[in-house]
Every structure is written in C-alpha cells, then in structure tokens.
N, C-alpha and C positions, 0 to 999 in steps of 0.2 A: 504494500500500500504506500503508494507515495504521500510525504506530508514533508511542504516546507520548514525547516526551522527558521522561527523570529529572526534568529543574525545571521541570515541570509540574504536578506535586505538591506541596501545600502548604508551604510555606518551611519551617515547623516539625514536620513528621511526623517522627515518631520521637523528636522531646525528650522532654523530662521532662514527664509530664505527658498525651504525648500521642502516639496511637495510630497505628501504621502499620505493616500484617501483611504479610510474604512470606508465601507458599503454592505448594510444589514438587510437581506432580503428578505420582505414579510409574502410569503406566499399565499394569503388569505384573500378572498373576494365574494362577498353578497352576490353577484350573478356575474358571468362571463361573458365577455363582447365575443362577436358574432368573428372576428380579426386575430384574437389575441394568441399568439404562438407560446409565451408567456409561460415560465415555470408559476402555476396558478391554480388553484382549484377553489370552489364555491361550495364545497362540500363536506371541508377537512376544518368546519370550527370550532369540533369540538377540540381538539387536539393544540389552539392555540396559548394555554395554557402551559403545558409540554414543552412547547416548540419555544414558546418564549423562555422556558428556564434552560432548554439545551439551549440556544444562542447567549444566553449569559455565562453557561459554561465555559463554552469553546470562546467565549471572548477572556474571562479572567484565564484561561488554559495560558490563550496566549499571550496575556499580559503576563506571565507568571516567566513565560519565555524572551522576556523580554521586546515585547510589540512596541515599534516605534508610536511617539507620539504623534496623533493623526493629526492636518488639517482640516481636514474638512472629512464630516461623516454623512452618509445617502442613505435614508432611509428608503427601499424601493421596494416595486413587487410588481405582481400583488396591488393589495390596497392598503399600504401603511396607516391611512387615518381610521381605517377599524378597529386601532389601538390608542387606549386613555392615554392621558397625560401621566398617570401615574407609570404606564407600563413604558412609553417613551424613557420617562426620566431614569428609569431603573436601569436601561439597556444602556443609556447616553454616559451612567455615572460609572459602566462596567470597561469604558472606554478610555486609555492614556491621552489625552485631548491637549493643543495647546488652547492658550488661552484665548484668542480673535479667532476660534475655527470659526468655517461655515458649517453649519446643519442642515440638512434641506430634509425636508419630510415632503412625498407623493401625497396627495389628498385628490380624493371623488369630493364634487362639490355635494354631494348627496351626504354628506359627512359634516359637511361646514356648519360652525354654530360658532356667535361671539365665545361661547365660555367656550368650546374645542378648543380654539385658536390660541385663548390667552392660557389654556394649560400647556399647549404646544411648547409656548413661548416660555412658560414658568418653567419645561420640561428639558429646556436648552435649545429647543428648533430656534434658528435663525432666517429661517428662506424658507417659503410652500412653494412648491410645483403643484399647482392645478390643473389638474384633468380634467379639459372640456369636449375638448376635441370640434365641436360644432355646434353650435348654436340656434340652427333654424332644427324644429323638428322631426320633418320629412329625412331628413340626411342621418341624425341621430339613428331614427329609425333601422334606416337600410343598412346602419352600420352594427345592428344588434345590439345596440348600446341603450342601457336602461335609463335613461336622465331626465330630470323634470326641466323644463327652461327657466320656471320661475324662479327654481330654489338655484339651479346654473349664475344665474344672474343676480340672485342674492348673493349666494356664494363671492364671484368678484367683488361685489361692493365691500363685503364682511372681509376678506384678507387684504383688498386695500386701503381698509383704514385699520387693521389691527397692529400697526405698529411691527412690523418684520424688517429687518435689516434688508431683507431684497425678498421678492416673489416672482413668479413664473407663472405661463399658461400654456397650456400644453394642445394642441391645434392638431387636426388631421386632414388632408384635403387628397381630392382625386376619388369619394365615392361616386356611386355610379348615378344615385338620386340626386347629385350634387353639380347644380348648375353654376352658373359663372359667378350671377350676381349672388346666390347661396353663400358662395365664401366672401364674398364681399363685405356681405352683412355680417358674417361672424369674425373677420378682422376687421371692421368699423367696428361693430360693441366691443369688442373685446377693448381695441384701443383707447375709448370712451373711458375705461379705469383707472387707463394709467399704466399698465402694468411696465415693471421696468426692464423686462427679460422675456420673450416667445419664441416658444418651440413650435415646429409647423413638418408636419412628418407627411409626404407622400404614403396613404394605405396600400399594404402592401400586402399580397397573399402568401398564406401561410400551409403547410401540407399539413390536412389533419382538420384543419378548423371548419367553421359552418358556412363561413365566405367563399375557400377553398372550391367546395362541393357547390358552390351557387353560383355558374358562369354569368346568370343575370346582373348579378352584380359583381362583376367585376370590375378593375377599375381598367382607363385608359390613359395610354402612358401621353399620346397628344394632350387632354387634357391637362394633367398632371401636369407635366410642363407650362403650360400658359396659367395652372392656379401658383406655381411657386414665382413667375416673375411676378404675377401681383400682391403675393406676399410681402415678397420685397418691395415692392413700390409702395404697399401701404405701411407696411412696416417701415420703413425708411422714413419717411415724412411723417412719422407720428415720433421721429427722435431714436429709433431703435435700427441698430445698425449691424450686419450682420458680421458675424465673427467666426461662423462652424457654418456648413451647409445645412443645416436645419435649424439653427440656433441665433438669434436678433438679440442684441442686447442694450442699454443705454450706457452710458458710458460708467463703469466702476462696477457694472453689475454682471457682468460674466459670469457662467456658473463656474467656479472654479473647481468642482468635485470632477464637471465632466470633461475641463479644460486639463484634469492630471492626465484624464483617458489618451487623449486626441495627443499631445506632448510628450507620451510615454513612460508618465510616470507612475512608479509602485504603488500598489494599491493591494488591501487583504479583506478578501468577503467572509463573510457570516451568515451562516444560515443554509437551508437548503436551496442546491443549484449555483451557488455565489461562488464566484471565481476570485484568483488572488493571482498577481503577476509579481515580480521581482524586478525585472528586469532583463533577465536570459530567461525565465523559468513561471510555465502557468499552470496553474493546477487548478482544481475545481471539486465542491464537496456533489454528494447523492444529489439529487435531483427528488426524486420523491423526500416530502416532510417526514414519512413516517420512520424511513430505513437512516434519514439523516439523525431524527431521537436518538432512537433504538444504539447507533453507533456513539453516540455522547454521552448517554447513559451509560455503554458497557465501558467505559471509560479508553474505547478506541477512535481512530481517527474519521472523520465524515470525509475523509479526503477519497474523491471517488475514484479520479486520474489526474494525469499532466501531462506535459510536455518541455524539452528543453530545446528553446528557441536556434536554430542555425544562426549566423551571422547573415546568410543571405535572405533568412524566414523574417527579422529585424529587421532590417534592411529595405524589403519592401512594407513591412508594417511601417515603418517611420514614414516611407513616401503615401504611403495610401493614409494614414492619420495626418498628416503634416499638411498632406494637399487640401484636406477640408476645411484647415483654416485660415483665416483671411490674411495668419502672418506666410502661409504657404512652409515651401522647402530652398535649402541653400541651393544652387542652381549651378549642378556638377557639370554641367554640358551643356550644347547648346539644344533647341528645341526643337523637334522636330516640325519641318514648314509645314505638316499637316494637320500639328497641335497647335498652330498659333493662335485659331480663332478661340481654343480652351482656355490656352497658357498665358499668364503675361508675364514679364520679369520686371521685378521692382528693386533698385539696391542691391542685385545680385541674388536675390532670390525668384524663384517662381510659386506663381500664385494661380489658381483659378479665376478666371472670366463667371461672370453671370452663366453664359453657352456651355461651361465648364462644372458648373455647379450641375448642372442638369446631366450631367454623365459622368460626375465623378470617379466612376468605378472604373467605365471603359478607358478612360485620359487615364489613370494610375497604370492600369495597365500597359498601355501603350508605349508612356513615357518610361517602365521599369525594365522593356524591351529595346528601348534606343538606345545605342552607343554612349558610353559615359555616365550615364544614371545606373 
C-alpha cells in the first residue's frame, strides 16, 4: 500500500512565502445533479458521522507526522455546507494552519441561512464558493439540478453581505435548454451582487451519469464556445478579470487554494477519493466513504494508489497547468505559425488568446509536440 510520508514534502511548504493547500473532501449530497461524475453519493448520510471522525483521524495521523503548515484549506465534495459550524470548526482546529490562511467552504444555496454563514465564519471559513450554476429555471431543470430561484437569489444576497474575506459563484453554461440570452440573464444577476471571484464551467458529459445516457441533452461545443466569450465580456466589464480559463477574478481575490493546483504546488487531501501531490509523487485515498472508514478505523492506511511523476509526465503537467493561466508558461521556443492565432508571447513568456482558451487542451498538446517545448 503506498502512503506518502509528511517529510516528503518540500522542507518549506507552508512558510512565508510559500504554498501548500489541504483539501477535505465531504462526499455527502441531498440529491444528485443529472452531470455530476463527482466522488458523491445522496444516500450514505447516515454514515456522516463516521466519516467525519475518520477525517479527523487521518488528519491529526498526519499532523502527528509532521504535516506542513497549510495555507489555504478547501472544503469540497460533495456538498460541504451539509455540515454545522460546529463540525466545520472541529475539522479546521485538526488542521497545522498559518495564520492569514484562506478557507473556502463549497455551499448549495439551498443550504444558505444568515446564522449558517456566521457559524461558517465563527468556524474559521474565510471565502464561500457558491453553487448556482444557473439561474433561469428551465436550464436548472434540464440540468437535473434541484434548486429553488428564490432561495438561489436569497442565497447571493445573504453571502454578500455576511462579511467573508472573499466569495465565489460557481456558473455552468452550454446546456442544451440553455439559450443565449438564458446565460445572459444568469451573469447579469449574478453580477448585480457583486461577487468578487466566478467560476463558469462549460457542462461536460460524464460516463455513467443521467446526462450521459440523455443525447437530448447534450451539450454543443459551437455553442459553448460563443456562451464562454460572453462570459468574458460580461464578466470583464463588471471589474472581474480573468486569470484561469474558467476562473474571473477582481483584483486581490484569486482563489488561491486552486491557484497552488494550476502552479504546481503540494497539496495533501482528506477524506475519501482526495488526492495528495508532493511534487514528483501523487497518490490518492479509496474512493468509496465506507472502505475509506473501515481502513482508518483499522488503524491502516486509506491510501488506495499513486504514482511517481517522470520528468517528462511534469513537464507537460506544468505546460498544460501553466497555459491556463493568464500568467501563461516561460517560452522555451519559438511558436509554432499555426499556434499563433492560440498563443501570444508577452515578456518572454507564452500565454493563451481568448481563441486559445476555447481549446486549451488541443494548443497544450500541440505546443508539447513542437521542437523546443
């Protein structure tokens, strides 16, 4: 059974200066989107209880091992705000933390309440990531998504005024119900908040899921494309600027837990299905909640497998992370003339184009096969 040890990880992660993210996966959810590929289940709550005392385990385990202190911790899944403030704070204080971390807790607006929020905040969260994904109801719909508008919209109003160091809204565009001016209206409201940080995710099908099996709705990739440049336009001129190809930020509000991802830096997950990277080295605990207990409990490892990174498997993980973001990659060569309308070069580095955004995958690829890169 592979399991990393603590100082395996860079000497210095977590100093001043320098990045290294916990990430606690709550695998729990009231009903499941029609979409979600998602380590998730709607039917395991009883067991959250369990689940929550093995994740304190395997976290003071590794505190006991000496776990860097984190920057920044993610609460993700799942649906993290199906958990109190008191269960929050327990997990947060099992944590080596500096002190200006970011916290970010995943929240369903179906969750949101003024007293949720302020024990959030009592609980150490510092940033919500809201989960809307859409706002006209017809689209919610086709997306198997259970959401009221009202309380969607209460929701924004109640995290932006509850006093959060930074908050997020989490956006999905490209259903099949989902006409032009559809998302129009749902980045107009959404902007109307204020928020200082959106996420905007092209839907994407998944093998397995109820979307999958439903070619009616499927999405289209022409579309897709024309709802993300007016993402960007709208988002742009509401002050939020884009910095990750799914990711608009205002300026000083970066998600910084998922800016360690894209940059490469160390990170160690909790919980079931949660991955941990070093550096050279990625591993990953069970996937199902029950066999991740059961292994925590018997006081062995939930480490399911890994991998040790090649230099050339690095290598293109930096350019394929690297290109996402708007600071790009150092620019070892020149570009190939058929990447130009993609690529730009700024300062010696290269950067994706708007055109570029829209097929990030394909340009990484491309460019990982030209002479020099």
């Amino acid at each position: 059974m592979l399991q990393e040890p603590a100082d395996r990880f860079p000497p210095n992660a977590g100093a001043a200066g320098r990045s290294f993210g916990i990430y606690v996966h709550v695998p729990f959810c009231r009903t499941m989107c029609d979409y979600c590929a998602f380590a998730a289940w709607d039917d395991k709550a009883a067991l959250v209880p369990a689940y929550l005392r093995a994740c304190s385990t395997e976290l003071r385990r590794a505190r006991e091992e000496g776990l860097p202190a984190s920057t920044t911790i993610y609460f993700g899944g799942g649906t993290p705000s199906i958990l109190g403030s008191d269960q929050v704070a327990a997990l947060v204080a099992d944590v080596p933390v500096r002190q200006d971390a970011e916290v970010t807790l995943e929240a369903n607006s179906d969750d949101i309440t003024p007293a949720a929020l302020a024990g959030w905040r009592e609980a150490g969260v510092t940033r919500i990531s809201l989960g809307v994904q859409s706002l006209v109801p017809t689209v919610v719909a086709s997306l198997g998504r259970r959401q009221d508008q009202s309380r969607a919209l209460a929701a924004l109003d109640a995290v932006a005024s509850a006093g959060f160091r930074s908050w997020s809204v989490d956006l999905m565009y490209g259903a099949a119900a989902e006409s032009a001016r559809d998302w129009e209206r749902t980045l107009e409201t959404v902007v109307s908040f204020g928020p200082p940080h959106v996420s905007a995710y092209g839907l994407t099908l998944e093998p397995g899921t109820a979307l999958w099996s439903d070619e009616s709705r499927h999405p289209d990739a022409d579309s897709q494309a024309d709802r993300y440049r007016v993402a960007d336009d709208v988002l742009g001129r509401s002050g939020l600027h884009w910095y990750e190809v799914s990711s608009w930020a205002a300026p000083g509000h970066r998600c910084r837990h998922n800016s360690g991802y894209w940059t490469g830096q160390p990170y160690r997950g909790f919980g079931c299905a949660a991955h941990s990277f070093s550096g050279e080295r990625r591993w990953w605990n069970f996937r199902s909640p029950g066999r991740y207990i059961d292994a925590v409990v018997r006081g062995s490892s939930p480490v399911a497998a890994g991998e040790h990174l090649s230099e050339p498997q690095r290598r293109l993980e930096r350019l394929m992370l690297g290109l996402r973001t708007i600071e790009g990659v150092a620019a070892s060569a020149a570009v190939p003339a058929e990447l130009d309308r993609y690529v730009e070069l700024r300062d010696g580095r290269a950067a994706l184009t708007l055109d570029g955004r829209l097929v990030a995958s394909d340009v990484t690829l491309r460019l990982a096969a030209a002479p020099g890169w």
